[in-house]
C-alpha positions in Angstrom: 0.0 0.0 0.0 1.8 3.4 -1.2 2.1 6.0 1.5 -0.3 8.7 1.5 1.4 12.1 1.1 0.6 14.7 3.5 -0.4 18.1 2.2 0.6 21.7 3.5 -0.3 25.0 2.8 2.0 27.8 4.1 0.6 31.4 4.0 3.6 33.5 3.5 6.0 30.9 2.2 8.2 33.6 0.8 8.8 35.5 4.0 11.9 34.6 6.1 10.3 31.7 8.2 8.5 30.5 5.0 12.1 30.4 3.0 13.3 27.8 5.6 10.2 26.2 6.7 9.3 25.3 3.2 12.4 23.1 2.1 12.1 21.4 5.7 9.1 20.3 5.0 9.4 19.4 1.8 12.9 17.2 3.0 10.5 15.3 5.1 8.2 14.2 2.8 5.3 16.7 2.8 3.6 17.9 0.1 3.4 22.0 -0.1 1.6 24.6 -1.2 2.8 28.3 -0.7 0.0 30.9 -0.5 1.3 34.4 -0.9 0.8 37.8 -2.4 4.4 37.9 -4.4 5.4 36.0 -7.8 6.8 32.3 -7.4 10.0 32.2 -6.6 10.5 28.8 -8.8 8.3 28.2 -11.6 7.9 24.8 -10.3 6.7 25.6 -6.9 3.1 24.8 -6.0 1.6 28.2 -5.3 -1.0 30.7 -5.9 -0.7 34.1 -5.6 -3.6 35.6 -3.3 -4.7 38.5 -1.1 -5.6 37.0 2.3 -7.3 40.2 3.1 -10.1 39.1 0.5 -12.1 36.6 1.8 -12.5 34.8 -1.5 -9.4 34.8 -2.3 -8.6 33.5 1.2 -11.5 30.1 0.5 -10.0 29.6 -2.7 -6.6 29.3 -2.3 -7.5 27.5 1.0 -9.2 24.6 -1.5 -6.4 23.8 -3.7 -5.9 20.2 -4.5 -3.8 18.7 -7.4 -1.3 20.7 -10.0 -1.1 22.0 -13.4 -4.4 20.7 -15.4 -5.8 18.2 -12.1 -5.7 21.3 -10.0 -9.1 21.9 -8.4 -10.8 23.7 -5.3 -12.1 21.1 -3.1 -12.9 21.0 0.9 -10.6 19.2 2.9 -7.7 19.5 0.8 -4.6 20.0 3.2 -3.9 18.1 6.7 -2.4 21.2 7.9 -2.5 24.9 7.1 0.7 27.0 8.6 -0.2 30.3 8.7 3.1 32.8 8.4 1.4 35.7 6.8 1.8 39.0 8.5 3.5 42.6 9.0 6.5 41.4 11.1 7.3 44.5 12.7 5.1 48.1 13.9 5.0 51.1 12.1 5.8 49.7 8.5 2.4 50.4 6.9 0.1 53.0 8.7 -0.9 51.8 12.0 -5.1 51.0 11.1 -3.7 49.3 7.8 -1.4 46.9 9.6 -4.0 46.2 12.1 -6.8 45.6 9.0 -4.2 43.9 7.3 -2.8 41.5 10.3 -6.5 40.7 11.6 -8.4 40.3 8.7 -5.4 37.7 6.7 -5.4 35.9 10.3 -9.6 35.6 10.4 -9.6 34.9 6.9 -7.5 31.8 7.2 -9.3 30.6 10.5 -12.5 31.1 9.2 -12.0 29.1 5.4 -10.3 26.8 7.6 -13.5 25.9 9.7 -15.8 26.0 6.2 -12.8 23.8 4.9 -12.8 21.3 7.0 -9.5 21.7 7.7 -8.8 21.0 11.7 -5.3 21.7 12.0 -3.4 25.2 11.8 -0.4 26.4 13.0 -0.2 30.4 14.0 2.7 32.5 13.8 2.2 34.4 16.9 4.8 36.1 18.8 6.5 37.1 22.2 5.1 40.8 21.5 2.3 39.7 23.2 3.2 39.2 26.1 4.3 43.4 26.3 7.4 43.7 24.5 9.4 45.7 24.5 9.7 45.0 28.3 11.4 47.9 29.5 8.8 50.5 28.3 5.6 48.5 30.2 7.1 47.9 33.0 7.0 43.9 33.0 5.1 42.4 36.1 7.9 39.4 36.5 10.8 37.2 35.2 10.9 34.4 33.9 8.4 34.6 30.9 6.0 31.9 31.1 2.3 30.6 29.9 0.3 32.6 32.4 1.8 35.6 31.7 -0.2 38.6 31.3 -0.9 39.8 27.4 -0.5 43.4 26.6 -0.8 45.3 23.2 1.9 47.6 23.3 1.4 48.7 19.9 -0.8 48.0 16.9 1.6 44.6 15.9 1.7 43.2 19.3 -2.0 44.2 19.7 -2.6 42.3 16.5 -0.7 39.4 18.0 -2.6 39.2 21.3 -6.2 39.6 19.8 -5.0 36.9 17.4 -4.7 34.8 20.4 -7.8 35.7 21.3 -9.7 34.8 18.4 -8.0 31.4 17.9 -9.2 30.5 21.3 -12.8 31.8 20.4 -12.9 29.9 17.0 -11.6 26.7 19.3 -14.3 27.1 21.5 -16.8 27.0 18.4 -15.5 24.2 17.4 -13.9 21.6 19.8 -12.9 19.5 16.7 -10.7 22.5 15.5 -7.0 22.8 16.6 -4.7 26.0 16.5 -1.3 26.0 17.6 -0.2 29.9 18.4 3.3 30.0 18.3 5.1 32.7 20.3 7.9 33.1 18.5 11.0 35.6 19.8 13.1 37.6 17.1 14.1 34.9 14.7 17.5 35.0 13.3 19.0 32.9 10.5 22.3 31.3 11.3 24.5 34.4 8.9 22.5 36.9 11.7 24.9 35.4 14.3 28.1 37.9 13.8 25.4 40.5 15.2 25.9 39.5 18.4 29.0 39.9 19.2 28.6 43.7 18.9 26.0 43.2 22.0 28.0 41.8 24.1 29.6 45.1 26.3 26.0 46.6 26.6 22.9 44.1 28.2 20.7 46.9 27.7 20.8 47.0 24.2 18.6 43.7 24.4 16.7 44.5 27.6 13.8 45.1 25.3 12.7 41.3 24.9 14.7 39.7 27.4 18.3 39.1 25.6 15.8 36.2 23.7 15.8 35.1 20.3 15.2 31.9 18.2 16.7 30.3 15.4 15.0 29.9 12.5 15.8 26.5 11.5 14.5 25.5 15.5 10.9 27.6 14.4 11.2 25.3 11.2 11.2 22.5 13.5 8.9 23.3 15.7 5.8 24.2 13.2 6.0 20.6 11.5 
């Protein structure tokens, strides 16, 4: 009996989690499909290009199944949706279009999830959250941990905590329905490294979340 192939889609495949995350899984034997608003980066990549902040757009890409002429929209077509697609960092965009932008591409993926059929989605979510940068909210105690109080210090980290928020809502809807919010901490790629020696004579420099930070191929890890 062959093997059935497991199917992912990754929202933001391009993006600097996505460029790592997608050859991991691909290594182990997953099947992917990269859902994001920029060209493909290969022409033999399984992709569509699509606004998450459309709803339709959102359902349709969210129903892919097959390739080149036995592509089709179907329910039920991935075993997993990772969901990368975001502003990564405050004040890049206009503060109400990052929020519109960050909320509605997060609801847009729950939501054709749960019409889908799909159960299980992994959320980029992030430390932010939890009130960073530390040292301007006056953080209630050390060590970070699970009970932690949330705080929306600005319009990302507010994004990122009524994120939270709504996965837990769309969980409670639906017990059958599983997303995994993944606080991750400043993510560096192994050539980021040689930065850190130049932090060394100063802690406060990286007071702001904590001196924390995770590598990327670890965030690969963690999200298959």
């Amino acid at each position: 009996m062959s093997q059935v192939i497991k199917r992912v889609a990754v929202t933001g495949g391009h993006g600097k989690v996505g460029r790592v995350l997608v050859p991991y899984l691909k290594e182990r034997g997953y099947e992917v499909f990269i859902i994001d608003k920029d060209d493909p980066l290969d022409p033999d990549e399984l992709m569509m290009k699509a606004d998450l902040e459309d709803f339709g757009q959102t359902l349709d890409a969210l129903s892919s199944v097959g390739e080149d002429v036995y592509a089709r929209p179907e329910p039920q077509g991935f075993d997993a949706v990772v969901h990368l697609a975001s502003m990564p960092h405050p004040r890049m965009i206009p503060d109400s279009d990052e929020f519109r932008l960050n909320m509605v591409a997060t609801y847009n993926v729950f939501e054709s999830c749960r019409r889908l059929g799909v159960k299980n989605i992994i959320w980029a979510a992030s430390e932010v959250g939890t009130g960073v940068p530390y040292d301007k909210t006056d953080a209630p105690y050390v060590p970070v941990d699970e009970d932690y109080p949330m705080r929306g210090y600005n319009v990302y980290s507010l994004t990122k905590v009524l994120g939270e928020e709504m996965a837990r809502q769309f969980c409670l809807n639906d017990p059958t329905l599983r997303i995994t919010c993944l606080r991750l901490s400043n993510v560096m790629n192994p050539e980021e490294y040689a930065k850190f020696e130049t932090w060394q004579d100063d802690p406060t420099v990286r007071l702001w979340n904590f001196w924390t930070y995770v590598d990327n191929r670890d965030v690969a890890q963690g999200t298959s």
